[in-house]
Structure formats: structure tokens, C-alpha cells
C-alpha positions as CSV (number, residue, x, y, z in Angstrom):
1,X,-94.2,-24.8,-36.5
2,X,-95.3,-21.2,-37.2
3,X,-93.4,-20.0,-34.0
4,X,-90.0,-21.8,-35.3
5,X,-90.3,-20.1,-38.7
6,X,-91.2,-16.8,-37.0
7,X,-88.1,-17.1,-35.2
8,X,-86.1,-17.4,-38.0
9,X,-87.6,-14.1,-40.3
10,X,-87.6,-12.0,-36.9
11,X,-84.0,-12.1,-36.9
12,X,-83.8,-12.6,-41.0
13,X,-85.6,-9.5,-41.4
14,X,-83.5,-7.8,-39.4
15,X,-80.6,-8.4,-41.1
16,X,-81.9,-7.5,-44.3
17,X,-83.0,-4.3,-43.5
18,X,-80.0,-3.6,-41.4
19,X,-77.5,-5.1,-43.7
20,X,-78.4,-6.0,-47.2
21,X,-80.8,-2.9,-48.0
22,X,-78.6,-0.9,-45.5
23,X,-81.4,0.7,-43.7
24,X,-80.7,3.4,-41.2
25,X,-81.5,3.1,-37.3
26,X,-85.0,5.2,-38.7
27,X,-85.7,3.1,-40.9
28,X,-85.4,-0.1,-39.3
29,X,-87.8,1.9,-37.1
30,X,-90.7,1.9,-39.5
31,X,-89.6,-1.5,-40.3
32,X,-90.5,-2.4,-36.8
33,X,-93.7,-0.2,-36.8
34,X,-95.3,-1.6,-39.4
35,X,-95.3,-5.4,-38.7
36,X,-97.3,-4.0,-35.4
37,X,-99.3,-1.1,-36.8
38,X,-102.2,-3.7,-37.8
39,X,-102.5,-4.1,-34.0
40,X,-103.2,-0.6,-33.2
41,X,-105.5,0.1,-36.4
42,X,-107.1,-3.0,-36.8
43,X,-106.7,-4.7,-33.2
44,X,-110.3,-4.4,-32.1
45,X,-112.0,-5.1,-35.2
46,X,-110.0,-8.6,-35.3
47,X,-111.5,-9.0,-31.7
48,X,-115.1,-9.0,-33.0
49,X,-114.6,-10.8,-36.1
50,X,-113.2,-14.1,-34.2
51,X,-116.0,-14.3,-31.8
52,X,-118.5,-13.9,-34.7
53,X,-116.9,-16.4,-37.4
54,X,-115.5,-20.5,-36.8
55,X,-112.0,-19.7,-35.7
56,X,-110.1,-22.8,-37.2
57,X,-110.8,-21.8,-40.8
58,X,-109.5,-18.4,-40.5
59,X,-106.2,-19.6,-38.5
60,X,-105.7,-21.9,-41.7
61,X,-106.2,-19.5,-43.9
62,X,-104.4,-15.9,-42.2
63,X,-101.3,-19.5,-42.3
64,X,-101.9,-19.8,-45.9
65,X,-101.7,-15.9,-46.7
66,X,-98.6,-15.3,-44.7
67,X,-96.6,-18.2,-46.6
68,X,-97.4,-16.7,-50.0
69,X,-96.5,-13.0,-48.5
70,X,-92.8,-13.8,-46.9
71,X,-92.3,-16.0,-50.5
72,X,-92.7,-12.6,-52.2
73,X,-89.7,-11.4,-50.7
74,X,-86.9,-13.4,-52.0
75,X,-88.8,-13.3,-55.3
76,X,-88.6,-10.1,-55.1
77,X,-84.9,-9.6,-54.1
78,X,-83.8,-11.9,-56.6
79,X,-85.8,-9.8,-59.5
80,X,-83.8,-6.7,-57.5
81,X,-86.9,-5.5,-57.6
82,X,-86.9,-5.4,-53.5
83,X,-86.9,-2.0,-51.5
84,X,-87.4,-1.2,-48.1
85,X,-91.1,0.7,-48.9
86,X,-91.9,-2.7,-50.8
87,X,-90.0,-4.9,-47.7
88,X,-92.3,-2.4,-45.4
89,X,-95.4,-3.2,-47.5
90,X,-94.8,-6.9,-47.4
91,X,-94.1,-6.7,-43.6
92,X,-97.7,-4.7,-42.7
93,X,-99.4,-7.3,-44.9
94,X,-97.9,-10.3,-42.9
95,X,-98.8,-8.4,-39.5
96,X,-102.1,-7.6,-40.3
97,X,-102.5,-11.6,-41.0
98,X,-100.8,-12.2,-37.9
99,X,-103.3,-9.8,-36.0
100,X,-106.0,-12.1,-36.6
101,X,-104.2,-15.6,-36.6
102,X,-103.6,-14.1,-32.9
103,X,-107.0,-12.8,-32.3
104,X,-108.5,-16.4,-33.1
105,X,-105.6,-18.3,-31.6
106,X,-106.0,-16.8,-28.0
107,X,-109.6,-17.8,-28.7
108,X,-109.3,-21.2,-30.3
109,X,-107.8,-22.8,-27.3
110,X,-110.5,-22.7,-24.9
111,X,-112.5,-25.0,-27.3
112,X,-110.0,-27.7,-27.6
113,X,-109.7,-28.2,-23.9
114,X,-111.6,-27.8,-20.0
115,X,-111.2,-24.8,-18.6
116,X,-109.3,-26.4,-15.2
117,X,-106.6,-27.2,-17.3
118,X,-106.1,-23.9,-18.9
119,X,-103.2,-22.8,-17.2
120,X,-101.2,-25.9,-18.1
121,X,-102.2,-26.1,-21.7
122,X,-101.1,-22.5,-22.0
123,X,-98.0,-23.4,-20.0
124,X,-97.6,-26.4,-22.2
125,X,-97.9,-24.2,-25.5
126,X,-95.3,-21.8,-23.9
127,X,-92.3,-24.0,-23.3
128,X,-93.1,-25.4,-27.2
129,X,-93.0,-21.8,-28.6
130,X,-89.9,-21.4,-26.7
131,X,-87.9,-24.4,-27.6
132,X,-89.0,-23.5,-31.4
133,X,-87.7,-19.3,-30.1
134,X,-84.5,-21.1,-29.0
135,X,-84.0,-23.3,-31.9
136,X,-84.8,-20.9,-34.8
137,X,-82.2,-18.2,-34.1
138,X,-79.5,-20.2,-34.2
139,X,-80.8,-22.3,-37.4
140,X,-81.0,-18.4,-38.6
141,X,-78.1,-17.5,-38.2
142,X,-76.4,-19.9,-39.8
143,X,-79.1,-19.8,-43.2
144,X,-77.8,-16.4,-43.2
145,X,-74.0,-17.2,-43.4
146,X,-75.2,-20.0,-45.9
147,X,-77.7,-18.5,-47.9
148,X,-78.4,-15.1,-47.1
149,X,-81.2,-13.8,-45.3
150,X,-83.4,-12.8,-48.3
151,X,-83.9,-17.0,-48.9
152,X,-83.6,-17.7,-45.0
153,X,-87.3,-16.3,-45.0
154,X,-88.4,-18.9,-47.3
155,X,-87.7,-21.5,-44.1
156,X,-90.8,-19.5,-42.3
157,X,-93.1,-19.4,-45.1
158,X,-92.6,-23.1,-45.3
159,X,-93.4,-23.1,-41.7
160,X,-96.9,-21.5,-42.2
161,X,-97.7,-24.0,-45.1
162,X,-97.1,-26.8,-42.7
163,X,-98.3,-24.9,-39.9
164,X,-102.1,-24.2,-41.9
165,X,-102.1,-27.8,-43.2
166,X,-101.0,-29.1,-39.4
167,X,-104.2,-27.1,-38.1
168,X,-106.9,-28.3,-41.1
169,X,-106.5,-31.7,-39.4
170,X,-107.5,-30.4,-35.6
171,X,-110.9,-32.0,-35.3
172,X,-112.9,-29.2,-33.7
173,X,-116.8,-28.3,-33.7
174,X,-117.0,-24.5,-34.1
175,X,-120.3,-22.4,-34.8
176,X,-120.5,-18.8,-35.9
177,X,-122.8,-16.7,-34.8
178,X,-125.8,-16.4,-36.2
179,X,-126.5,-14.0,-38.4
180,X,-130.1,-12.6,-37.0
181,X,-127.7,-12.5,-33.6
182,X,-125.1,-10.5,-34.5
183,X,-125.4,-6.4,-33.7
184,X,-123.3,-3.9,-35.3
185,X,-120.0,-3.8,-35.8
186,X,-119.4,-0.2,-33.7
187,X,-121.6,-1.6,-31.0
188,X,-119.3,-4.7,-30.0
189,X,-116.4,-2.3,-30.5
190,X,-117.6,0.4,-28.3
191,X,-119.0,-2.2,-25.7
192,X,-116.2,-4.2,-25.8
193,X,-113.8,-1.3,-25.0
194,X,-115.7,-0.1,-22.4
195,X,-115.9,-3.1,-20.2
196,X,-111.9,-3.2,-20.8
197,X,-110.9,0.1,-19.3
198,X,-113.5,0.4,-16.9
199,X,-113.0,-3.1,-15.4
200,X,-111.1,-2.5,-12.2
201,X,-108.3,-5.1,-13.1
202,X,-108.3,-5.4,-16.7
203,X,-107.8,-1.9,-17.3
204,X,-104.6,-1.9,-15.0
205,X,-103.7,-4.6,-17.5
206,X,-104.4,-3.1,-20.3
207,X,-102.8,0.1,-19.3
208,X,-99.6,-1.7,-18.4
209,X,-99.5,-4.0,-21.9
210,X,-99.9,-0.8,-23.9
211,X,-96.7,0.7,-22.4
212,X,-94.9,-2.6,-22.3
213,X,-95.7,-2.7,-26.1
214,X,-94.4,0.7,-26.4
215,X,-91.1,0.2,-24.4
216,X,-90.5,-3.3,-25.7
217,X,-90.7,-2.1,-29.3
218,X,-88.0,0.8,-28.6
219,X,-85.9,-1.8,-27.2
220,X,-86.1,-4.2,-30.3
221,X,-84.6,-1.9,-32.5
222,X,-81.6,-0.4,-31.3
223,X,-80.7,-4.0,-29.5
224,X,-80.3,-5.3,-33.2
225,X,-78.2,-2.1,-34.5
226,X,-76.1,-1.7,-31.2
227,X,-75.1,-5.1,-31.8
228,X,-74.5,-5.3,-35.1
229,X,-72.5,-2.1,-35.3
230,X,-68.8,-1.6,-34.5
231,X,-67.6,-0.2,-31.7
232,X,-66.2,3.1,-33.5
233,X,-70.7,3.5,-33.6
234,X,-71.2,3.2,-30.0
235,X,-72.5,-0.9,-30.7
236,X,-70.4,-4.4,-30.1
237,X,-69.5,-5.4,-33.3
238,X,-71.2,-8.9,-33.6
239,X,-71.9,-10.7,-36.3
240,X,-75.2,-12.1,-37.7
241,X,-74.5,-15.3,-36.0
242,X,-73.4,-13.8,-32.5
243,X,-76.4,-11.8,-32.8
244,X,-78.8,-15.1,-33.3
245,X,-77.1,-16.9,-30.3
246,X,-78.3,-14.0,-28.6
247,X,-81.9,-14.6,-29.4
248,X,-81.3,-18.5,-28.6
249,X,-80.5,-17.6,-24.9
250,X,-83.8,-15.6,-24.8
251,X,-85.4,-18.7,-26.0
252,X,-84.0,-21.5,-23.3
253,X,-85.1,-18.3,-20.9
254,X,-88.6,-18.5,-22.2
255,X,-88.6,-22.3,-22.0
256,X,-87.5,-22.3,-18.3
257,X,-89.6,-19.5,-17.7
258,X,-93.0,-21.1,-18.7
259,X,-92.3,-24.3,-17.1
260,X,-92.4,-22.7,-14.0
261,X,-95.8,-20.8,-14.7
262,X,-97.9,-23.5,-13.3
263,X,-96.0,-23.5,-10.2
264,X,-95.8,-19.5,-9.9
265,X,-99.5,-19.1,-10.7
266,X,-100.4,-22.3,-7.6
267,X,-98.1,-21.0,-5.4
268,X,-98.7,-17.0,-5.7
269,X,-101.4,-15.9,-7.2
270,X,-101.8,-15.0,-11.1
271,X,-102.1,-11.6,-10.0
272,X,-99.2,-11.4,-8.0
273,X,-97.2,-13.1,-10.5
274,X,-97.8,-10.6,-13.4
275,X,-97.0,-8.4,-11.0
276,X,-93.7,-9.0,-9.9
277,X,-92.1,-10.9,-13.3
278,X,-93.2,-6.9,-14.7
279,X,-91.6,-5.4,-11.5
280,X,-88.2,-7.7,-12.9
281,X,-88.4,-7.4,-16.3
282,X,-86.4,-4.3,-16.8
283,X,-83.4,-5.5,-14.8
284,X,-81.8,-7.6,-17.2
285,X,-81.5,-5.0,-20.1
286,X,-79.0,-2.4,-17.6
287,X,-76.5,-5.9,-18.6
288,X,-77.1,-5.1,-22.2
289,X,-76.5,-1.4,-22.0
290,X,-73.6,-2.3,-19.9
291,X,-72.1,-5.0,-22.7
292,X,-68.5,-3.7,-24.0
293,X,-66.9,-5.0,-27.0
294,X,-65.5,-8.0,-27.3
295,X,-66.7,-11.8,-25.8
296,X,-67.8,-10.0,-22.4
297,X,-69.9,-7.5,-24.2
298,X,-72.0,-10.9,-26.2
299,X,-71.8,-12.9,-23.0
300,X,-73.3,-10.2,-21.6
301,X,-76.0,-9.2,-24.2
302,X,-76.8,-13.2,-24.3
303,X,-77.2,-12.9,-20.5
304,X,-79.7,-10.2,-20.7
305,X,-81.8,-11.5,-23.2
306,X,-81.9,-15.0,-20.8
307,X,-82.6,-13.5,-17.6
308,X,-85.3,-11.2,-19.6
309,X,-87.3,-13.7,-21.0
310,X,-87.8,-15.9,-18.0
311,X,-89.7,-13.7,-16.6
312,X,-91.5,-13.1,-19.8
313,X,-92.3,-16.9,-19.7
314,X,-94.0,-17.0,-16.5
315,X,-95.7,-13.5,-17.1
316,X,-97.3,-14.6,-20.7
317,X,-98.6,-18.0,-19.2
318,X,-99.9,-16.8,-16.3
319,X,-102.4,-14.1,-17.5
320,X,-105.3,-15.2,-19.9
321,X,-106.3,-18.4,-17.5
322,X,-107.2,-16.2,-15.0
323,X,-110.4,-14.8,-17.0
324,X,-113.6,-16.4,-17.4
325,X,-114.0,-17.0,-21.3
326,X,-116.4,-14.0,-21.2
327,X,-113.6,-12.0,-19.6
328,X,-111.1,-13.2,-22.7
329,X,-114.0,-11.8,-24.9
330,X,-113.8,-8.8,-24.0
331,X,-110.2,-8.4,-23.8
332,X,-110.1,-9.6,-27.5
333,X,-112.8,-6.7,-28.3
334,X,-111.3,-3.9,-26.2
């Protein structure tokens, strides 16, 4: 549910930075920067704090927060009382939320079911977050045309309600850690990053997400202005919808993509799996840079954004089941 609604502010926000509040290509850059930068400041303190607290209560509740955040902005806009600092404000806010729903999420699952069957419940969660990644674009693009994307948003804090009330019902027995157990804060930190970057294959991984992160980010943000711009701007001249049909493709490629982690990670190897869907990845965005305008130049885009995230699909499924939970720890510390 949260992944459906996610998919329609991703593209929502977009648009109403890039069209209503007319930011520049800079400015849809901090945009972008600050629905991440809870990652980089707060990324390893969210680590500790799900392995010391019961993880279903603070999913529910980081669900909770992010519904009454994204309901601020159309509250906002319709008071014209919305800028891009306050949009920006809002954003960091709903990432820092989403930094440790993600933190306790990666951790959650491991509780719920056997470790054999790992890989296929994370497969299983893949090809749902993909339909919802396929689905949501195109329901966004056409909020947008109907109602703007300011009141689009509301469709994923509704989708966060749902989603927190969905997860208060999961019937789970969690412990914290105890008290008289728990060390200092800096020590798990410091421990925690340097198993990471010392571990001979986790560091590699590390390593390579970091720059991914940093590429992929890049990427994000022109994709959405060279589309949206006209051709007399170097971009294609879509429109809002063209754009979110775009996104759909990417979708279906995730949903093919993560059916096929199971068989990729039996038949290969994890290892060499990761390795070559990141060897691939980069292939499909040379048809994006190559898109002209006109119905070639979205066919191609659309393509791109397909053939990218099939890979993408088999890569994300494919990695955390092949760590031992105290392996995951660790990752989530460092």
C-alpha cells in the first residue's frame, strides 16, 4: 500500500516542483537531496535504533507520521502558503521517517518467516512493490490532469494510513533489548561500521551502493526535466502523463525482474548475480540520452526505464538473503 502511494508522490512531487512552483533544474536538485539526506546524516543511527527497539511499532508509527506530513502539503498549497524551502522542509521530514520505516522493514522480515525461504519472500515482496511501481504512475498521471498534483499527494498519505493500520494487525512477537544490555550509542556505531568496510565482501558492496546512490540520484533529476521540457531546451517535450507511462514501464520491468530473482540467485550465484545485473544496469539509459522528440523519443525513454529496472529487480532481491541475520545487522549499523 505504502509503495503504491510512494509511486504516485514520486512523480507528484516532481511535477510540482518542476511545474507548479516552477523550480529550476537546481532546485529540483535539493528537492531530490533532501528526501535522501536523512540517509546520509541519520543512516547509521536508524541502524542501531531498530535492533535495539520492537520493530512493528515503530513501522506503524514512522506510517502514521508520513500520512500527516504529505497532508500538509496540499493544506499548504491551498492556504498559498506553499514554497519550495517549505516543500523541501516537508520532503526531509518524510525521508527522515522513511529512513527508519526502511531500517526496521529490512529488519522486520526475518521475524515473520524461516530463513530458507528468504529469498522468495523477498522475491515475493518485490514483484508486489513493482505491480504497485507500475500501477501508481499511471494512476498519477492522470490525478494530475484531474486534480493537480498538490491533491494527487493526498492518494499517498492515504496509502500510509492504510498501510500503518494494515501492519498493527501483523501478529508478531518482538523484544527489545534490554536495557542493562544495551552499550553506547557511539560504540554500535563505530563497531558496526567497522565490520562493514572491513568485511571482504560487504565492503565491495557497500562501496558499490554508495556510488550507485550517487549516480542514480544524478540521473533522477535531469530524466524528469529533459522530459518535461521542449525541445527548443535540449528535453522531449512530454507531458505529465507521457512522463508517468514512463515510470509504468519501469514498473512491469521491476515485476518481471524480481520474478526471476529466485531463478537467477539458484542458478548463478547471488554474488554473481549482483554482479552482472550492476555490470547491465547502465546500458539502458544511452536509449534515453539517445530519445529525440516526438513518439520515438517516449518509446524510447519508456524502453529505457524497462530494460533498467529488470535488472534492478533481480539485483535488489537477490542481495540481503545472502547474509546471515547477524550479517544484515551490521549492514543496518554500518
Amino acid at each position: 500500500m505504502s509503495i503504491f502511494g510512494s509511486s504516485v508522490t514520486g512523480l507528484a512531487l516532481q511535477i510540482l516542483a518542476a511545474v507548479t512552483l516552477h523550480a529550476t533544474a537546481t532546485q529540483l536538485g535539493l528537492l531530490n537531496a533532501v528526501s535522501f539526506a536523512p540517509y546520509l546524516l541519520f543512516g547509521l543511527v536508524a541502524g542501531v535504533i531498530s535492533d535495539r527497539y520492537r520493530r512493528k511499532p515503530l513501522l506503524v508509527g514512522t506510517d502514521l507520521g508520513r500520512a500527516v506530513l504529505l497532508c500538509a502539503i496540499p493544506a499548504l498549497y491551498a492556504g498559498g502558503l506553499l514554497s519550495l524551502p517549505v516543500l523541501m522542509l516537508l520532503v526531509a521530514a518524510t525521508g527522515t521517517l522513511s529512513l527508519f520505516f526502511d531500517a526496521a522493514d529490512q529488519a522486520f522480515l526475518p521475524s515473520l518467516v524461516p530463513e530458507r525461504l528468504l529469498t522468495s519472500a523477498n522475491a515475493r515482496l518485490e514483484q508486489s512493490d513493482a505491480v504497485a511501481q507500475s500501477v501508481g504512475p499511471l494512476l498519477a498521471g492522470v490525478l494530475i490532469k484531474a486534480v493537480g498534483a498538490p491533491v494527487a499527494i493526498v492518494v499517498d498519505a492515504a496509502s500510509y494510513l492504510v498501510s500503518g493500520l494494515i501492519l498493527a494487525t501483523i501478529p508478531v512477537k518482538e523484544a527489545a533489548v534490554p536495557r542493562a544490555a544495551r552499550r553506547s550509542l557511539l560504540t554500535e556505531l563505530r563497531e558496526g561500521t567497522s565490520w562493514v568496510y572491513r568485511h571482504r565482501m560487504l565492503a565491495p558492496m557497500a562501496l558499490s551502493g554508495h556510488l550507485w546512490f550517487l549516480s542514480h540520484s544524478i540521473l533522477v533529476t535531469v530524466y524528469v526535466l529533459y522530459l518535461l521540457r521542449g525541445s527548443q531546451s535540449g528535453g522531449l517535450g512530454l507531458n505529465e502523463f507521457q512522463l508517468s507511462v514512463t515510470y509504468a514501464c519501469a514498473g512491469i520491468g521491476a515485476v518481471l525482474g524480481g520474478a526471476a530473482a529466485n531463478r537467477c540467485a539458484s542458478r548463478f550465484g547471488a554474488g554473481r548475480s549482483m554482479v552482472v545485473t550492476r555490470t547491465l544496469m547502465p546500458l539502458p539509459w544511452l536509449l534515453v540520452a539517445s530519445a529525440a522528440p516526438g513518439p520515438a523519443g517516449w518509446a524510447m525513454a519508456a524502453a529505457g526505464q524497462f530494460l533498467f529496472w529488470i535488472p534492478m529487480g533481480v539485483e535488489s532481491r537477490t542481495k540481503w538473503p545472502t547474509a546471515s541475520r547477524s550479517r544484515r545487522t551490521a549492514c543496518r549499523a554500518g
